[in-house]
KOLMIFI-667614 format. One line per 4 residues: number of its first residue (from 0); their letters; for each residue x, y, z of C-alpha. Coordinates in pm, 1 decimal, padded with zeros to 6 digits. Layout:
<nodes>
NUM	A	X:Y:Z  ...;
</nodes>
This chain:
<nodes>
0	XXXX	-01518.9:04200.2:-01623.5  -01571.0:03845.9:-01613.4  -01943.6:03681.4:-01543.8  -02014.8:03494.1:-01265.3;
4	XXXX	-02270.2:03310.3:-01499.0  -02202.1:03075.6:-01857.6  -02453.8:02987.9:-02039.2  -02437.3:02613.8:-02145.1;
8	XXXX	-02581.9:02454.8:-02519.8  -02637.7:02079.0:-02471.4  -02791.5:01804.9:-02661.1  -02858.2:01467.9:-02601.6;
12	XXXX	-02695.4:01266.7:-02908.8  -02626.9:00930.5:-02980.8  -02259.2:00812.3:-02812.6  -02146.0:00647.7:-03137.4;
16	XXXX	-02223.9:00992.5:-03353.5  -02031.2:01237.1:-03122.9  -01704.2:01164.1:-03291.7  -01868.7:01248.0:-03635.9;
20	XXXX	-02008.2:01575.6:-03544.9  -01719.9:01705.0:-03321.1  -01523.6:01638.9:-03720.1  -01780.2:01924.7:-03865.0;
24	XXXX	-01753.4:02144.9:-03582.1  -01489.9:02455.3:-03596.5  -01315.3:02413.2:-03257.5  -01143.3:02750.1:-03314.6;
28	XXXX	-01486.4:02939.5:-03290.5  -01594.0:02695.5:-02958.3  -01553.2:02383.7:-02790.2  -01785.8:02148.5:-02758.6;
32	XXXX	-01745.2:01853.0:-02482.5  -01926.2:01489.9:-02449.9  -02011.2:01280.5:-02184.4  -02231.9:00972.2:-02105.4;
36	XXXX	-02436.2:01005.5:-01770.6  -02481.8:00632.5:-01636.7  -02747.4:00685.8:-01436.1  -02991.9:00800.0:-01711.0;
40	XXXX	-02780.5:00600.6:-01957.5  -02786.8:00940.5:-02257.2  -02524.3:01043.2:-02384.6  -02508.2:01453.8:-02380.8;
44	XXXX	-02270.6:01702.0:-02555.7  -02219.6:02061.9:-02354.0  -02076.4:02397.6:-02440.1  -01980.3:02632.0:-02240.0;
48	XXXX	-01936.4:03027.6:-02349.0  -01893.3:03345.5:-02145.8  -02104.4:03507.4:-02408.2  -02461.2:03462.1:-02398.2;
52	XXXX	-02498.6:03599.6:-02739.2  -02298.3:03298.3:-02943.6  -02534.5:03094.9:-02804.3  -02764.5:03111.2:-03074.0;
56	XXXX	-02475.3:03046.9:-03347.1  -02362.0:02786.6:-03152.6  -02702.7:02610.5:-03123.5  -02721.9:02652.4:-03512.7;
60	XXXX	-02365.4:02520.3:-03571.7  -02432.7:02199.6:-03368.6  -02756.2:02163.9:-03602.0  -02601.0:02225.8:-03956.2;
64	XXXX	-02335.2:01982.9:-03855.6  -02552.9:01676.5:-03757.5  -02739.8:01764.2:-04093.8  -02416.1:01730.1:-04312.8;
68	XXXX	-02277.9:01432.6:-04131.0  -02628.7:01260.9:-04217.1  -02716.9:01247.7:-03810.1  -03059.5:01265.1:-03669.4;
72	XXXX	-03172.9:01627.5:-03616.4  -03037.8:01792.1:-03280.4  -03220.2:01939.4:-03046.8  -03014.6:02229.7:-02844.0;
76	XXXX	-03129.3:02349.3:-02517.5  -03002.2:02685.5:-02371.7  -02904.4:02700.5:-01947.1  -02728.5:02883.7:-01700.6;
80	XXXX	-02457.9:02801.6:-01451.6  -02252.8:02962.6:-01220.6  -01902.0:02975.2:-01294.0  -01780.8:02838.1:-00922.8;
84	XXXX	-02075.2:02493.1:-01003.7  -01896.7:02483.1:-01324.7  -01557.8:02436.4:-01185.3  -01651.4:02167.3:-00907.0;
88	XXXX	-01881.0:01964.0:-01172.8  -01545.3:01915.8:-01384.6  -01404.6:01752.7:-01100.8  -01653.0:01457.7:-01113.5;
92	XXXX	-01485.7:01341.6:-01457.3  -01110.4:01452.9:-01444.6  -00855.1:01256.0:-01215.8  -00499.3:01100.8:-01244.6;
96	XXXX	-00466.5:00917.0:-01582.7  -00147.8:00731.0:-01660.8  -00094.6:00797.5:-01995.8  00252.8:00606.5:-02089.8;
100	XXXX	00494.5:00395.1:-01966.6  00637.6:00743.4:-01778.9  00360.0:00997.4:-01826.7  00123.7:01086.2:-01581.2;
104	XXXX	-00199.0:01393.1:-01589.1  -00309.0:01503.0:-01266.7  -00538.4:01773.1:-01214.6  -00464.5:02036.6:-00991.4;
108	XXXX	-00706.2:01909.3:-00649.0  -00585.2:01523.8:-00664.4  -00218.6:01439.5:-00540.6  -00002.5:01194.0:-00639.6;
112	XXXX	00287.8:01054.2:-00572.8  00503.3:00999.2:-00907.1  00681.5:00669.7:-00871.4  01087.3:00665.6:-01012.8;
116	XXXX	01098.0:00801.0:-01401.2  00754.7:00926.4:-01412.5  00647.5:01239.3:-01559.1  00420.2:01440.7:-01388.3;
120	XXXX	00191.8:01682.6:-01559.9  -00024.2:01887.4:-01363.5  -00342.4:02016.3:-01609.5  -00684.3:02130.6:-01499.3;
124	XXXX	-00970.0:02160.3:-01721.4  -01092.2:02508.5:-01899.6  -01380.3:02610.2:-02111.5  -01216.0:02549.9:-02415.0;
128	XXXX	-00897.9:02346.5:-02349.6  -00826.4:01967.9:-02373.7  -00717.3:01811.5:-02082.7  -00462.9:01539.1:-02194.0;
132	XXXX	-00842.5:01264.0:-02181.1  -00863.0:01272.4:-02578.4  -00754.9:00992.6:-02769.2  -00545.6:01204.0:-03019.0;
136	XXXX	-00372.1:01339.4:-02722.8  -00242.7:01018.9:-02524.6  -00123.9:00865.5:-02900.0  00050.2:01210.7:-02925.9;
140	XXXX	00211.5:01145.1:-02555.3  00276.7:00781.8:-02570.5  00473.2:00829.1:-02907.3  00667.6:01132.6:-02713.4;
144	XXXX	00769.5:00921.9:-02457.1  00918.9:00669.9:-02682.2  01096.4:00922.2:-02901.4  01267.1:01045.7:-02533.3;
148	XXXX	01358.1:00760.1:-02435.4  01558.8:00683.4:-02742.5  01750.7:01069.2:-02707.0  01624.9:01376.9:-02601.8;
152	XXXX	01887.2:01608.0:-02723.0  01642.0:01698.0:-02995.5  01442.2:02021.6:-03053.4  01030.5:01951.6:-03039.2;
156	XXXX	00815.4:02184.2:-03261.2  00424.2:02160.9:-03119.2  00211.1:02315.9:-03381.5  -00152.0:02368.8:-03249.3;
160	XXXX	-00043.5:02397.9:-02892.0  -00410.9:02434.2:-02761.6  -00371.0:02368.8:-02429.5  00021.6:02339.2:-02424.5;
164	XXXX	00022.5:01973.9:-02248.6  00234.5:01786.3:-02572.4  00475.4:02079.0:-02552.2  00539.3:02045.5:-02153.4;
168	XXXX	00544.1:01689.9:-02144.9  00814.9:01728.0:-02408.9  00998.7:01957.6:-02181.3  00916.9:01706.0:-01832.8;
172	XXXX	01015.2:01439.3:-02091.5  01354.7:01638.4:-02103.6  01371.2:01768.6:-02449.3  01603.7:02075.3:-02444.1;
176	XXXX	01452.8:02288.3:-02660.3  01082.3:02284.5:-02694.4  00858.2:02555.1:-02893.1  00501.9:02539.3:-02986.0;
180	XXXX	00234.6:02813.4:-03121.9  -00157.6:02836.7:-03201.3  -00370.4:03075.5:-03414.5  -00558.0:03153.4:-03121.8;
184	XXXX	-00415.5:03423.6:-02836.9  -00622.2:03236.4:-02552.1  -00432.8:02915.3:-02690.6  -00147.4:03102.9:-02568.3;
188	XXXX	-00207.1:03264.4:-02294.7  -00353.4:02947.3:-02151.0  -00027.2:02741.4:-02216.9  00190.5:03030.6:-02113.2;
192	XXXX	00018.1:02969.9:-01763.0  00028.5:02599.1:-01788.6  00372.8:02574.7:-01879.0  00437.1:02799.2:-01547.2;
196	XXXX	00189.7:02601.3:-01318.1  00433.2:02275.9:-01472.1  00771.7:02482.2:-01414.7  00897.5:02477.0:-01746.6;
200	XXXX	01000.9:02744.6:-01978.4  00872.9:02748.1:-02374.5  00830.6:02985.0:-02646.1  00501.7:02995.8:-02703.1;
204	XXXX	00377.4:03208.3:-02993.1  00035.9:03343.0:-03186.4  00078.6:03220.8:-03580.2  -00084.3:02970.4:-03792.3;
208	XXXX	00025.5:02673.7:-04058.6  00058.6:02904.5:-04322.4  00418.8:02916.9:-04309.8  00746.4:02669.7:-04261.6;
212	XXXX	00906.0:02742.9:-03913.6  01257.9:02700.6:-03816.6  01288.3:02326.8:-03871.7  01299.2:02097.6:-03556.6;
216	XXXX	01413.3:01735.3:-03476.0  01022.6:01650.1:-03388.7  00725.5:01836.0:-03492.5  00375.8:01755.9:-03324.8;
220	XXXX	00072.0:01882.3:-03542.1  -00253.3:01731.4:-03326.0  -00449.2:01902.8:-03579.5  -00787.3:01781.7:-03760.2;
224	XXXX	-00739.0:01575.7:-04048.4  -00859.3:01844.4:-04406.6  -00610.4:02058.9:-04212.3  -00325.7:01844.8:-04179.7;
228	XXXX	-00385.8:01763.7:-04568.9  -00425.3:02120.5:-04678.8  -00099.0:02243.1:-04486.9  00122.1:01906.2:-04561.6;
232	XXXX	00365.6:02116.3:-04751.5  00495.4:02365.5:-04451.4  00424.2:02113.4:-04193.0  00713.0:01891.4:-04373.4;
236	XXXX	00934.3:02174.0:-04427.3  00925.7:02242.2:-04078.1  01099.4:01936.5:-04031.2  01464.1:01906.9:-03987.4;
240	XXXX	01572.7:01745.4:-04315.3  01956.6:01617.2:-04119.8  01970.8:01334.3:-03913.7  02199.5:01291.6:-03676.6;
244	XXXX	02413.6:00941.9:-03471.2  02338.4:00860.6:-03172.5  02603.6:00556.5:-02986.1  02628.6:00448.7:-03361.0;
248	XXXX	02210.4:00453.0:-03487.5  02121.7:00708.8:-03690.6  01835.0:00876.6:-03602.3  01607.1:01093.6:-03849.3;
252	XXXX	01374.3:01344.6:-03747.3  01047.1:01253.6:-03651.7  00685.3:01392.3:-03734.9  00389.8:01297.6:-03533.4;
256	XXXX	00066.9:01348.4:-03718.8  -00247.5:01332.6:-03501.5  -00656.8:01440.7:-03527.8  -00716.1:01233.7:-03748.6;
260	XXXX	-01021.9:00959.7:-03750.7  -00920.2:00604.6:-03842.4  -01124.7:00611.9:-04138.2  -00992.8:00942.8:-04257.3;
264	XXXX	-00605.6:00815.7:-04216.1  -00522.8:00643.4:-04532.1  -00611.7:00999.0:-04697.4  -00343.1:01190.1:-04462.6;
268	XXXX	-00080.0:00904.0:-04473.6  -00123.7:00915.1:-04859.5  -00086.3:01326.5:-04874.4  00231.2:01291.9:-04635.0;
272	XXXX	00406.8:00958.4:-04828.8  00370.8:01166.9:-05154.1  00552.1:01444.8:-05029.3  00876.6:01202.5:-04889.4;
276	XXXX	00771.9:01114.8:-04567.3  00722.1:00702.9:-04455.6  00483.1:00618.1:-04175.2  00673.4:00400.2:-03957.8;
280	XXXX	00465.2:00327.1:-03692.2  00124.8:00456.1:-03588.5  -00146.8:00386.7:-03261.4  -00544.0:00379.0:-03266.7;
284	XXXX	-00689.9:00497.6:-02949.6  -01082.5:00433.6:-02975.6  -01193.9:00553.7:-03328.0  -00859.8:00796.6:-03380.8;
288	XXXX	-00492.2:00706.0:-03467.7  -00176.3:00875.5:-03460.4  00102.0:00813.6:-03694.4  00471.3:00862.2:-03647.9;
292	XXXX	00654.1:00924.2:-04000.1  00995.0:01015.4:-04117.8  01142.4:01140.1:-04431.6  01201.5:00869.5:-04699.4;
</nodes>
């Protein structure tokens, strides 16, 4: 049965070391959120969790991490709130965001009218689900739109679906064949419901980067940066190694690398351009930058 009640950790923290910690944190265990009140001018990070007893490990996580990343000591404070507050506060920070020349995230209470070639993807927020807001997801986006607007009779491989939004707006983009999966079974669940609430059909499936997959035109790992490194070698061979023509330009398959922390790029484009691949292009949203490569 489902509480009517989460209990929240939150900490005030400084708004330029929230980027830091949220690197140490283990977003598969829980996901942590930041947000800058501008009345009271603090910045404040919150988790939410339907189980009162993480809250503890949680509260110690957020510590240990500030304490490796050098950070001044945290100080984690344990609430209540009901589920039905929980779900109207959210609507104070999420509205439509134009993400691309032809993407567009609405959430689910605010209407909009799509204007001729948008993309319209309809997201709400969850406990532990992104939203389409983070940097690393827009780069991921903006670089998808390009890629169908060039052709989109390519197959798109998402791996680390999360929430499932790069996967749809491949599909809204017009991809044909889209697939995406995630380690976690609520990863899936949640984008088998967001893929329906968007009325498009994908594959999505419960594995992990262990393993090559079926190789696709365009693969999309939005995955932190030590994992993107460690798993370099069945990322690439998940990549289509043919190219194909296209009115006369030969296009080669594409892989979108994303996560990652400006200062922690050079490291991933290195790991990727010694196993054959060429960054071609990349974008830096805030303090994180996505890079678009392609075999050598």
């Amino acid at each position: 049965m489902i509480s009517d009640t989460l209990t929240v950790v939150s900490c005030a923290i400084a708004e330029e070391d929230v980027d830091a910690l949220f690197e140490l944190l283990d977003s598969d265990v829980f996901t942590p959120t930041a947000w800058f009140d501008l009345e009271t001018q603090v910045c404040r990070i919150d988790i939410f969790l339907e189980d009162a007893s993480q809250a503890d490990s949680v509260s110690q996580a957020l510590q240990q991490a500030a304490e490796l990343a050098g950070l001044p000591a945290l100080k984690p404070e344990l609430s209540t709130l009901a589920r039905a507050d929980w779900a109207e506060a959210w609507k104070r920070f999420f509205h439509v965001e134009k993400i691309s020349d032809r993407v567009v995230v609405r959430p689910s209470w605010e209407k909009y009218d799509a204007k001729p070639g948008e993309v319209v993807i309809t997201l709400d927020p969850g406990l532990s689900f992104g939203t389409g807001k983070h940097a690393t997801t827009q780069g991921c986006l903006r670089f998808l739109d390009q890629l169908a607007a060039e052709d989109v009779n390519r197959t798109v491989l998402d791996m680390g679906c999360g929430s499932g939004i790069l996967a749809i707006g491949a599909a809204l983009l017009g991809f044909k064949d889209v697939r995406g999966f995630d380690n976690d079974p609520d990863c899936k669940r949640v984008s088998d419901e967001n893929a329906a609430i968007n009325h498009v059909s994908i594959p999505f499936t419960i594995d992990d980067l262990s393993h090559a997959y079926p190789p696709a035109d365009i693969v999309v790992a939005n995955i932190l940066a030590p994992v993107l490194i460690q798993f370099a070698k069945p990322i690439i061979a998940s990549l289509s190694t043919f190219s194909h023509t296209l009115q006369g330009v030969r296009k080669s398959p594409s892989l979108l690398l994303s996560g990652i922390l400006v200062e922690q790029y050079d490291d991933v484009k290195a790991a990727y351009e010694a196993l054959g691949m060429k960054e071609v292009n990349s974008i830096r949203i805030e303090n994180w930058r996505t890079g678009l490569f392609k075999r050598v």
